[in-house]
Backbone bond lengths (Angstrom), bond angles and torsions (degrees), N, CA, C in turn:
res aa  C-N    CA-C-N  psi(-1)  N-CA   C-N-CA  omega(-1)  CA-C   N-CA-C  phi
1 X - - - 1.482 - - 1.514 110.29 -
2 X 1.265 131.32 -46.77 1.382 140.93 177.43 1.463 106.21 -65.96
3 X 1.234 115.14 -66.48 1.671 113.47 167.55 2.072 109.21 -26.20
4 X 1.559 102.41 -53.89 1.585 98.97 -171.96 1.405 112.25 -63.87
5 X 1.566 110.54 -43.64 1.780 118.00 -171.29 1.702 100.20 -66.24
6 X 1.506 114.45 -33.48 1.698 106.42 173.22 1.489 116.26 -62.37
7 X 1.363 126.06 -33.21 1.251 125.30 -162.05 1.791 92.55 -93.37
8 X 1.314 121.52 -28.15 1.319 101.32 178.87 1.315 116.46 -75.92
9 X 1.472 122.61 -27.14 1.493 113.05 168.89 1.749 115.34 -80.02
10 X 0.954 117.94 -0.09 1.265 116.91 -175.49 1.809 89.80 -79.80
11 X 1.240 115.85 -67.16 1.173 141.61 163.38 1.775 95.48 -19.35
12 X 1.118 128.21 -83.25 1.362 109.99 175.77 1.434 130.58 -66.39
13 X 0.822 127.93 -0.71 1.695 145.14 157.27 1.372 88.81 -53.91
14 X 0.972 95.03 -91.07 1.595 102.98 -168.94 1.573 118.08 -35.36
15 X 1.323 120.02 -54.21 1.584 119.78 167.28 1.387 118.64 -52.93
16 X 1.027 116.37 -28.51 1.618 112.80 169.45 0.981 107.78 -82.31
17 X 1.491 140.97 -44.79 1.372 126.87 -141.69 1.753 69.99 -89.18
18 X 1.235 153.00 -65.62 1.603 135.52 -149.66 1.419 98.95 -68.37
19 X 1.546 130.42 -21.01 1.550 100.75 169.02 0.877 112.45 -66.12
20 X 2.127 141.00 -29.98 1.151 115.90 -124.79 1.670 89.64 -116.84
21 X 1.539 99.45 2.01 1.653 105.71 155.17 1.243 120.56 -98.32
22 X 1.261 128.57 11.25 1.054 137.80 167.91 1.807 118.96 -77.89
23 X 1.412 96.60 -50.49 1.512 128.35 167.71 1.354 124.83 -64.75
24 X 1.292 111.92 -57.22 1.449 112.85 136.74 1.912 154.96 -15.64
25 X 1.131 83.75 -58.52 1.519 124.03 162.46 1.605 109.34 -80.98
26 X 1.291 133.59 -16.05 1.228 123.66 -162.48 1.213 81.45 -110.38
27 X 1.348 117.27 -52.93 1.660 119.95 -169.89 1.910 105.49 -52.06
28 X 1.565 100.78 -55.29 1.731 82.30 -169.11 1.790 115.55 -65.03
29 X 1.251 96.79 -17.24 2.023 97.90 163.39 1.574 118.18 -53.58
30 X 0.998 101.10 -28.37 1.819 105.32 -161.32 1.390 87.81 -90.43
31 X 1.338 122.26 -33.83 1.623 120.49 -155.23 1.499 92.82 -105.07
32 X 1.145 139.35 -1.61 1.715 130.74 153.77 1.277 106.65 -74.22
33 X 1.465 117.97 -60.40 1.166 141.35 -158.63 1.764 103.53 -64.08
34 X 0.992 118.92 -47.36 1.704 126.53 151.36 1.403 121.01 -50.50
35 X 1.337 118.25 -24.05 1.696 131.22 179.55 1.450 98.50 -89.66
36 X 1.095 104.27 -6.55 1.763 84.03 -168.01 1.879 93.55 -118.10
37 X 1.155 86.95 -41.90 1.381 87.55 176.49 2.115 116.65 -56.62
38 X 1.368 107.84 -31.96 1.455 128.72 -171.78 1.349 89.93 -76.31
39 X 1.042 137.22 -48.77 1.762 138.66 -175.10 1.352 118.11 -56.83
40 X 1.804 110.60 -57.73 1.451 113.04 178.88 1.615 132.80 -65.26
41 X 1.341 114.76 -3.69 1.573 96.40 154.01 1.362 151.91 -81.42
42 X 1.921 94.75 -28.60 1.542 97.07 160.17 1.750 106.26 -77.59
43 X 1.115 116.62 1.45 2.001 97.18 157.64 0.894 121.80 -86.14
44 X 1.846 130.06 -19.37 1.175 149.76 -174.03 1.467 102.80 -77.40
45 X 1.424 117.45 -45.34 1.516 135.02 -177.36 1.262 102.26 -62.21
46 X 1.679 128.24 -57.05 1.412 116.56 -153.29 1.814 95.39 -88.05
47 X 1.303 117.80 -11.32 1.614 103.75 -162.17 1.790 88.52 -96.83
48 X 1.587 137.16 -14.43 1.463 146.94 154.47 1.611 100.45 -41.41
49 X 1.308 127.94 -55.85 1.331 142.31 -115.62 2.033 84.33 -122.47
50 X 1.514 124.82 -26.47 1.182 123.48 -171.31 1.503 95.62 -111.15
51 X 1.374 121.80 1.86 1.329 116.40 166.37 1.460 126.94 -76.69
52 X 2.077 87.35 -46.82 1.438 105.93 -179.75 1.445 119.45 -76.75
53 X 1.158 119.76 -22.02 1.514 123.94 166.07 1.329 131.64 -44.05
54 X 0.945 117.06 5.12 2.051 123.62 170.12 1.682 103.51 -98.27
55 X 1.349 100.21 -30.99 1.995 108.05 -169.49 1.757 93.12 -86.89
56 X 1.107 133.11 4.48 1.566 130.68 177.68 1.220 112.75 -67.41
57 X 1.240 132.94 26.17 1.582 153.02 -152.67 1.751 92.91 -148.18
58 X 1.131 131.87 -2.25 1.282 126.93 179.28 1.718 97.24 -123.08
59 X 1.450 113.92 5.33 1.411 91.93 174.40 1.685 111.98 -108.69
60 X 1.454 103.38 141.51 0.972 125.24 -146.13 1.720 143.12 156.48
61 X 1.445 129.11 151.92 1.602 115.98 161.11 1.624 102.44 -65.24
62 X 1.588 99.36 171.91 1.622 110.86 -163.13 1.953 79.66 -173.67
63 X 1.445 90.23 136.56 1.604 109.16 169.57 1.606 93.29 -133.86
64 X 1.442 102.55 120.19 1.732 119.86 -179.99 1.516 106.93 -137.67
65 X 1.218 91.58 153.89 1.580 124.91 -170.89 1.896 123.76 -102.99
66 X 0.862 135.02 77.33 1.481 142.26 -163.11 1.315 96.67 -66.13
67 X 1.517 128.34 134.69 0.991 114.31 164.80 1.960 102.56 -139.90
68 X 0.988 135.96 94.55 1.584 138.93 -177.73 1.384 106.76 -32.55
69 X 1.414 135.04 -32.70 1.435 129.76 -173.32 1.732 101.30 -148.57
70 X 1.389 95.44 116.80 1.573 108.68 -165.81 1.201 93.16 -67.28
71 X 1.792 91.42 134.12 1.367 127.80 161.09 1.907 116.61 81.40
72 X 1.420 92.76 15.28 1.196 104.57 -176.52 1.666 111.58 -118.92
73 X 1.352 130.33 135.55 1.416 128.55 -174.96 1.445 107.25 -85.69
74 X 1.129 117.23 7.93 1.491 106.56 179.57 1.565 117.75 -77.59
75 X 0.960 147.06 130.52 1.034 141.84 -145.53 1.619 141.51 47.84
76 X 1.064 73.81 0.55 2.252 85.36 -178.97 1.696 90.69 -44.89
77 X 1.317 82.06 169.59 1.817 108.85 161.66 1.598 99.38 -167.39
78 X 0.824 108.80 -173.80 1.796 124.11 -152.99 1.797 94.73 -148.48
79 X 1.553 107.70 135.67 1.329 111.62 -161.58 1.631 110.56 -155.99
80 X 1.159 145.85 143.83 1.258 140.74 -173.04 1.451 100.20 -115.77
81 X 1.352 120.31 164.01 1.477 133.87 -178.23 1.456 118.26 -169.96
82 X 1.466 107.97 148.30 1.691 109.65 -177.07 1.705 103.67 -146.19
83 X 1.374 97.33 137.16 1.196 118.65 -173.50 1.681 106.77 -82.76
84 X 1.129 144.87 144.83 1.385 125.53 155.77 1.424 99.35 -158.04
85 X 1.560 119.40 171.39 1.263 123.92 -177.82 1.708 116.50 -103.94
86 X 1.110 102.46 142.10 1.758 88.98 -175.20 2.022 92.07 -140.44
87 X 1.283 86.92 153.67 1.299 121.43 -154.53 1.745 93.32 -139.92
88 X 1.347 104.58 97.60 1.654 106.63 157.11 1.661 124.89 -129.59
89 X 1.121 115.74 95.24 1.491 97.63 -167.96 1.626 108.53 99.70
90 X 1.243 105.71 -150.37 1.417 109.04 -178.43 1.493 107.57 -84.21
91 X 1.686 123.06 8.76 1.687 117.80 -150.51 1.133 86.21 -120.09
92 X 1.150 102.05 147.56 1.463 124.55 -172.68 1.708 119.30 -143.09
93 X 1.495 108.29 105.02 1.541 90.42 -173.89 1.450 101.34 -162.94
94 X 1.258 131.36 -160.10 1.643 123.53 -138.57 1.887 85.96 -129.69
95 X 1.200 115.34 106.05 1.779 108.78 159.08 1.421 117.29 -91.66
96 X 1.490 102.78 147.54 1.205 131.94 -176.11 1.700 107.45 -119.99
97 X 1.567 91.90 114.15 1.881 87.84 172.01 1.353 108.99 -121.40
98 X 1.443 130.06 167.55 1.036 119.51 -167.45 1.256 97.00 -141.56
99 X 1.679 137.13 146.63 1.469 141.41 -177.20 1.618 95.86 -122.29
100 X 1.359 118.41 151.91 1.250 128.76 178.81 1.889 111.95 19.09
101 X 1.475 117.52 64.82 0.842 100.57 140.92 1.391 123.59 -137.11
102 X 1.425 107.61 -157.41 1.587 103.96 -166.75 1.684 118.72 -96.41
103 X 1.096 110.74 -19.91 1.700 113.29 -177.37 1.798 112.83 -104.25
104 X 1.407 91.46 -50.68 1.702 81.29 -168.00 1.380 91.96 -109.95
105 X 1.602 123.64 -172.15 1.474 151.21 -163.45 0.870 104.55 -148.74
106 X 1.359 139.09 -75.63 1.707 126.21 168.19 2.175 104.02 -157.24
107 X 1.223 94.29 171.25 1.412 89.74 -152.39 1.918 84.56 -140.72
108 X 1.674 114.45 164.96 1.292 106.47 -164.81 1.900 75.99 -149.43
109 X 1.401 120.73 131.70 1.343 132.93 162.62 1.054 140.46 -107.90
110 X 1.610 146.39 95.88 1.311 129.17 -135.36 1.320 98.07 -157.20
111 X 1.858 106.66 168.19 1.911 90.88 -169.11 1.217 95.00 -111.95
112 X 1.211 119.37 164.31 1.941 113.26 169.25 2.111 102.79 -118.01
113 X 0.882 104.88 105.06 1.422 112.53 -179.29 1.623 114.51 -44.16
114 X 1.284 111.36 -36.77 1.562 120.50 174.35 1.903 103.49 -72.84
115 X 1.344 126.67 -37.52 1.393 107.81 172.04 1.451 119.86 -84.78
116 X 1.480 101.79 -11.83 1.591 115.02 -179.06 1.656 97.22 52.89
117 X 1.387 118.78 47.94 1.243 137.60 133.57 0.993 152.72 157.86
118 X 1.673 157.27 -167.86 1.379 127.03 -126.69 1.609 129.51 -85.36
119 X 1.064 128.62 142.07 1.496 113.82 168.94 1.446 104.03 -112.56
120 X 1.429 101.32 151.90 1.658 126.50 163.39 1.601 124.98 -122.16
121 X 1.230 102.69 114.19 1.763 128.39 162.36 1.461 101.16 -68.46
122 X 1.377 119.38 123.03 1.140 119.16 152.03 2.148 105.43 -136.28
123 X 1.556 86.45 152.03 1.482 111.26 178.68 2.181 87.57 -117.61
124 X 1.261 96.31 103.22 1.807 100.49 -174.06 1.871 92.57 -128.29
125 X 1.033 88.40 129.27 2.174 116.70 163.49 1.271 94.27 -28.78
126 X 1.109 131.68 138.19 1.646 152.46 100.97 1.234 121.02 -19.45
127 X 0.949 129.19 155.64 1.915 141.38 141.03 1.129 109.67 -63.51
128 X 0.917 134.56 -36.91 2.058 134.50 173.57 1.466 105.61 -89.76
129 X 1.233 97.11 134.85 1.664 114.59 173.98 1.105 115.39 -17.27
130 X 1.332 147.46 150.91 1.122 147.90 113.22 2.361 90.58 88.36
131 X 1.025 111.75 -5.79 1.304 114.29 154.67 1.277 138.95 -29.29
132 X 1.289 119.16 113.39 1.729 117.65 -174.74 1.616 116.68 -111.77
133 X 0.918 161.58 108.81 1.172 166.16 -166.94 1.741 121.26 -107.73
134 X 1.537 129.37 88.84 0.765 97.12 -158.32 2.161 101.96 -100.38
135 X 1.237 129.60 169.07 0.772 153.05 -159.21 1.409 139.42 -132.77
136 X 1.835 138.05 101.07 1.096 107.36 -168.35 2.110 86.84 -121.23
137 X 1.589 94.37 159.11 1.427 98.61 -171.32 1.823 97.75 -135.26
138 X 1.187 107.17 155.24 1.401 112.56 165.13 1.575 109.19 -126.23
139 X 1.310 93.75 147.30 1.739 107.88 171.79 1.254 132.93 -168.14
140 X 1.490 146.68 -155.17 1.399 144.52 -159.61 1.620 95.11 -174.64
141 X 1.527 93.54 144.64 1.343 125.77 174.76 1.477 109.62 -70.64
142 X 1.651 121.04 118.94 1.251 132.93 172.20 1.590 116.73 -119.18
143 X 1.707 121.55 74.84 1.269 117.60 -167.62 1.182 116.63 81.86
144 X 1.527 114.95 -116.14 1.212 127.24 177.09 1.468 113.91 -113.97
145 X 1.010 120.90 41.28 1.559 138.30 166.26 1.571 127.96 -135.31
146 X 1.050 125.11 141.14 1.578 132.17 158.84 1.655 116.69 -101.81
147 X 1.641 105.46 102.01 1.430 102.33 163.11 1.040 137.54 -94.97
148 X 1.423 130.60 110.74 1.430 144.89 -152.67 1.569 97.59 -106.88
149 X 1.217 93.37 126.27 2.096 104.17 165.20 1.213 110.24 -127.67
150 X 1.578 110.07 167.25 1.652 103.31 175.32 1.982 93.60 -97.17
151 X 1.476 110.06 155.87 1.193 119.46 166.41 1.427 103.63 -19.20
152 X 1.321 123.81 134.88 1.582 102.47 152.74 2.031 105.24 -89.16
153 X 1.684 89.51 160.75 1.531 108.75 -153.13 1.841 92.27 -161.74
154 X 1.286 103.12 111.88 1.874 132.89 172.18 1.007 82.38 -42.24
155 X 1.372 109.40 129.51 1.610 127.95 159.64 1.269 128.64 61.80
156 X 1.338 112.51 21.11 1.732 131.52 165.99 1.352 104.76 -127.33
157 X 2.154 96.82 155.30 1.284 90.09 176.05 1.074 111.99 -93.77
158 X 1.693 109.40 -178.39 1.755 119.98 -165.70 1.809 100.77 -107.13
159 X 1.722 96.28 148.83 1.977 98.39 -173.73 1.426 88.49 -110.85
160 X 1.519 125.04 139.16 1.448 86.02 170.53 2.334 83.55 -125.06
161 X 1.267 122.96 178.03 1.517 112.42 173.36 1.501 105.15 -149.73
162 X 1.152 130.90 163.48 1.309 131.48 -121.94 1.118 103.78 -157.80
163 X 1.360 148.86 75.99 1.588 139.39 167.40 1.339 109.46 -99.61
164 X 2.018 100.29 129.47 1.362 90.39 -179.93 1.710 87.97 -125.40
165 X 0.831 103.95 146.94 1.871 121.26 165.83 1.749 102.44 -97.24
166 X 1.702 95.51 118.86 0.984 86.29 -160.98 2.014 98.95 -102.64
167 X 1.840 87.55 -26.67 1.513 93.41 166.18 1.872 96.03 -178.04
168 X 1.211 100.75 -175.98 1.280 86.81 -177.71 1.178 151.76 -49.99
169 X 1.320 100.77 -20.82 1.663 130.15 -168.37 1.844 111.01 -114.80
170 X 1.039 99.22 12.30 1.653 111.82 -174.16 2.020 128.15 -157.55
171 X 0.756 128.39 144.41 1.350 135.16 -167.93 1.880 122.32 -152.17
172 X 0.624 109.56 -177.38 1.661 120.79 -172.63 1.577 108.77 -155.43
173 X 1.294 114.64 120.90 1.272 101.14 142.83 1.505 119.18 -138.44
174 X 1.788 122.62 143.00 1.074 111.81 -166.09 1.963 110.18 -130.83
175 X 1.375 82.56 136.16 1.272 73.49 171.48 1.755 138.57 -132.33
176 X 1.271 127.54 145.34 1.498 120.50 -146.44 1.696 98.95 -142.54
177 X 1.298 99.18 167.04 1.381 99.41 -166.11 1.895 100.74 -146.28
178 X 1.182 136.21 138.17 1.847 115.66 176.26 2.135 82.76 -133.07
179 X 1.436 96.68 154.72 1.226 117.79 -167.54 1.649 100.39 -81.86
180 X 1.084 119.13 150.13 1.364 122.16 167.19 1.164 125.35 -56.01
181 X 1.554 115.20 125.90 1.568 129.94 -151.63 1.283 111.52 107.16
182 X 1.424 107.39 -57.26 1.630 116.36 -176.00 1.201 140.53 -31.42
183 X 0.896 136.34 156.04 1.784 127.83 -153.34 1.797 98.86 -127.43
184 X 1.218 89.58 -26.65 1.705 89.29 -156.46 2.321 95.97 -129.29
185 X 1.232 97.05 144.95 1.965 95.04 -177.99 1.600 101.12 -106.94
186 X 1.165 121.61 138.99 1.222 163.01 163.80 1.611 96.39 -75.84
187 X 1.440 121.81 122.49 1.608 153.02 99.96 1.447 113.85 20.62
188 X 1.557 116.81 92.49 1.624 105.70 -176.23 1.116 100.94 -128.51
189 X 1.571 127.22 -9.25 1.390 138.61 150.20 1.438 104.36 141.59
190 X 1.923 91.27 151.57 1.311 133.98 173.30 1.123 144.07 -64.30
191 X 1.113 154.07 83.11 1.444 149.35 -172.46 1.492 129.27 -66.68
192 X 1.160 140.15 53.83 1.413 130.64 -169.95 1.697 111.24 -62.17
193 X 1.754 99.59 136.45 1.807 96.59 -179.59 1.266 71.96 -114.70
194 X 1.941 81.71 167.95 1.681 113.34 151.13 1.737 100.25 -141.94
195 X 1.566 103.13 139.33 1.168 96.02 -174.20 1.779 120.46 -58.63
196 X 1.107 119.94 -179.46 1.094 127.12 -165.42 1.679 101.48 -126.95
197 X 1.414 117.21 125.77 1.739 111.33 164.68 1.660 102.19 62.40
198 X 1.376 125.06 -128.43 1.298 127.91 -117.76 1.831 88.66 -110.62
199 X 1.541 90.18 139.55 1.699 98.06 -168.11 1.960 103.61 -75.20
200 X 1.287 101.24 116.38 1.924 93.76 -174.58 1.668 109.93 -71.88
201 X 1.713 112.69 -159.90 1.092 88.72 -138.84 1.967 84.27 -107.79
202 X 1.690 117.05 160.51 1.383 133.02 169.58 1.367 94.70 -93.27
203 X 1.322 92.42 -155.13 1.728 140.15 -176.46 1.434 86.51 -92.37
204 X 1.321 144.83 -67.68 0.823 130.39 -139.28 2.004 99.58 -129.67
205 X 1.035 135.35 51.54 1.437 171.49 31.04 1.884 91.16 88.96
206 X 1.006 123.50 86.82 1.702 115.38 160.58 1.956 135.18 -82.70
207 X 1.081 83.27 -6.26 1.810 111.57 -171.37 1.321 107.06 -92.83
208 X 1.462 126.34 171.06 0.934 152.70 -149.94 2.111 82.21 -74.33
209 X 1.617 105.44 144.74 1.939 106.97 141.13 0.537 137.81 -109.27
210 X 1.361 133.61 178.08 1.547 136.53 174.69 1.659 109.82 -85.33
211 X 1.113 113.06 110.64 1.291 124.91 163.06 1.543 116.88 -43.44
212 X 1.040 131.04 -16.05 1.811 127.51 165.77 1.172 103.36 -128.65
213 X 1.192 141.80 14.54 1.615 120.01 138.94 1.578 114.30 -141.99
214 X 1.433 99.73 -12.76 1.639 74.23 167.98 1.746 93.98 108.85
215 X 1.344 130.08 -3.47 1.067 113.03 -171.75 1.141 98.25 -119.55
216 X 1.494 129.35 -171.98 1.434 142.09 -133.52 1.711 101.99 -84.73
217 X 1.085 125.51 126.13 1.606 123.59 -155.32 1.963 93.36 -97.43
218 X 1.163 100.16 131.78 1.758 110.56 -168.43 1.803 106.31 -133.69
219 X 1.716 112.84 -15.95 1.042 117.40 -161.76 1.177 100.32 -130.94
220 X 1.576 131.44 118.79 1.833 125.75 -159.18 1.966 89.10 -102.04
221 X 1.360 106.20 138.11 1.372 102.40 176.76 1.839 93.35 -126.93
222 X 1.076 108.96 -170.49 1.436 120.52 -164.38 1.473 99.77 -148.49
223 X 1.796 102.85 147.62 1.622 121.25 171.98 1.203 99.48 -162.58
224 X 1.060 113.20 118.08 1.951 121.44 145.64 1.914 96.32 87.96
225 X 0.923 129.53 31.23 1.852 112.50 -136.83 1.204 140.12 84.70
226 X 0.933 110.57 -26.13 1.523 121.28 -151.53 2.236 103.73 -109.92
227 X 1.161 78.98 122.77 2.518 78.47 173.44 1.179 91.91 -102.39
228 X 1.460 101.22 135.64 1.115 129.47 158.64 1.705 106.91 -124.23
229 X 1.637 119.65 173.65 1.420 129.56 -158.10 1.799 96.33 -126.07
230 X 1.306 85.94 168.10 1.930 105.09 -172.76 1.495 88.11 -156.28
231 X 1.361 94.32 179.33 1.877 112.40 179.50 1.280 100.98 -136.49
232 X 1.124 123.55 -19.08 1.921 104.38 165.42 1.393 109.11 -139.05
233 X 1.149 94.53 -165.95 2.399 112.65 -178.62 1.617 76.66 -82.28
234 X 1.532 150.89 -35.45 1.547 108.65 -176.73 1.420 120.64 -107.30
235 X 0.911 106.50 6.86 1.688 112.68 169.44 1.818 95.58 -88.77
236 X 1.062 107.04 -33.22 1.723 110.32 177.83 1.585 97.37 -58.04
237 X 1.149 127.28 -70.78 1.256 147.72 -162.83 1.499 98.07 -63.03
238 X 0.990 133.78 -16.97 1.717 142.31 -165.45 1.744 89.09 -93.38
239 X 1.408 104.95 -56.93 1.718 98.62 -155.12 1.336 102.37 -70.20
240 X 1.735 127.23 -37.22 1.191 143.33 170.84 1.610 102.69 -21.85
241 X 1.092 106.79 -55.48 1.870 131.26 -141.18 1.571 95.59 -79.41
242 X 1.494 90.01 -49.08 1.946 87.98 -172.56 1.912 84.50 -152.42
243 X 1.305 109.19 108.20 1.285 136.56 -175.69 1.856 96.66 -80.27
244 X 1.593 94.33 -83.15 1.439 117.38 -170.73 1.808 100.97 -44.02
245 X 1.427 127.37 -39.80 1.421 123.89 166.60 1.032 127.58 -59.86
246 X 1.944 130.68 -45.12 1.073 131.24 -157.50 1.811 90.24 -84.68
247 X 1.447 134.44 -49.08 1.477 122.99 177.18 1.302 95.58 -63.20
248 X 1.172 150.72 -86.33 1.439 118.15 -157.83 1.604 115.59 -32.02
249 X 0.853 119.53 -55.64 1.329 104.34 -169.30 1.543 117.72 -70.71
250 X 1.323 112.85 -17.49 1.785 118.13 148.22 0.981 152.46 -77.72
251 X 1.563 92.78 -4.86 1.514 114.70 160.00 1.689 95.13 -90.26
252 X 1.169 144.67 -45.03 0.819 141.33 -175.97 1.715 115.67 -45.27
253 X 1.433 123.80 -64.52 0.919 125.88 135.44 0.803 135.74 -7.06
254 X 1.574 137.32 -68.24 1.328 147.22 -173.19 1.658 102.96 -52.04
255 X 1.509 109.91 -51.55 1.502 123.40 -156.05 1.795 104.11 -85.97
256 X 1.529 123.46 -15.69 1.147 128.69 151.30 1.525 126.43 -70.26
257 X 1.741 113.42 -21.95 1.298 81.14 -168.91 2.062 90.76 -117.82
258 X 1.273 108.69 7.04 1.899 102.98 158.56 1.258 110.30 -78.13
259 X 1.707 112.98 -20.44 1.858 114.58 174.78 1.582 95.52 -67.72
260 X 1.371 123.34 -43.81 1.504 116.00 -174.68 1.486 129.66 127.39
261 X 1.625 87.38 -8.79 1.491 110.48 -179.78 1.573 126.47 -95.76
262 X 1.534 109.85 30.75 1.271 110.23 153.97 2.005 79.91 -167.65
């Protein structure tokens, strides 16, 4: 009888101790798998944020000129626009708003690390009044341009949009449309900018920077005592948010590139 009651608790020893490695084992899966998962957005963030950093020459006011058939005043209109950076969350990407004009409303530019390259949000005008159209496009950096298309899709037509930096003080954006079937896009009009106000920042840049990207500082913010500079309302709104983060990592910066390594 004692022999049986030993082997039955032995017997449950054993069933517990393999559930409670079972549980165990399940738990540290969930809790790697959460570590890894918890890690990859600020890599997702900074390699978003090292994509968009060549187009930091588009942030800014801009006074542009639409014209539907280059070089012709027929139809022009006259339109204002501002570039700025916005930062929500882990996303990080370049807005585009637009005041009195005729095609788009505002537009959002951002990289996706899994396509290894760019997408565009656009909110673009209608033909009917008061019309909103919204729009998503994919594309890739060519030099000094971003070419944006819509998905292609059987039996719809294709958007495709066009920013070229042409230098600091100037830009392009164009936009075209080809009918379904079509091989080739048609001209639906042009946007010429000129920058607006304050010259942003080069290579060779003597003025104050922006403490979160690095570009030409136009907007003085404050911490602890101490002003520091930004280049738009979302790099403003960025340092606001997490102060003590964005200087570390500009001090960080700083001390990489007097070492020589950027």
């Amino acid at each position: 009888m004692r022999s049986s009651l030993n082997a039955n608790r032995v017997l449950r020893f054993g069933t517990s101790v393999g559930l409670l490695l079972v549980l165990v084992a399940r738990g540290w899966g969930v809790t790697e798998e959460t570590a890894s998962k918890s890690g990859s957005p600020p890599q997702t963030k900074s390699a978003a944020k090292e994509a968009l950093t060549p187009f930091q020459d588009l942030v800014g006011g801009w006074i542009g000129t639409g014209q539907p058939k280059r070089n012709s005043a027929s139809g022009a209109w006259r339109e204002k626009a501002e570039w700025r950076w916005k930062f929500s969350g882990e996303q990080v990407a370049l807005e585009y708003a637009v005041e009195e004009g005729k095609l788009l409303k505002s537009a959002l530019v951002s990289f996706d690390p899994k396509l290894k390259g760019f997408r565009l949000k656009t909110i673009e005008l209608g033909t009917a009044k008061d019309q909103m159209v919204e729009r998503e496009y994919v594309g890739e950096s060519n030099g000094n341009k971003l070419v944006f298309d819509t998905p292609a899709k059987e039996g719809a037509e294709g958007r495709r949009i066009t920013i070229t930096r042409l230098n600091e003080k100037r830009a392009l954006v164009l936009f075209e449309q080809k009918g379904a079937g079509q091989n080739f896009f048609n001209r639906i009009a042009e946007v010429g900018y000129t920058r607006e106000g304050t010259r942003l920042a080069d290579s060779d840049q003597t003025g104050p920077e922006c403490v979160v990207t690095g570009g030409a500082g136009t907007i003085k913010v404050s911490f602890k005592g101490e002003s520091y500079w930004v280049c738009c309302t979302g790099c403003r709104d960025a340092f606001n948010d997490d102060p003590e983060g964005i200087l570390a990592d500009y001090r960080k910066k700083l001390e990489e590139r007097k070492a020589g390594k950027k």
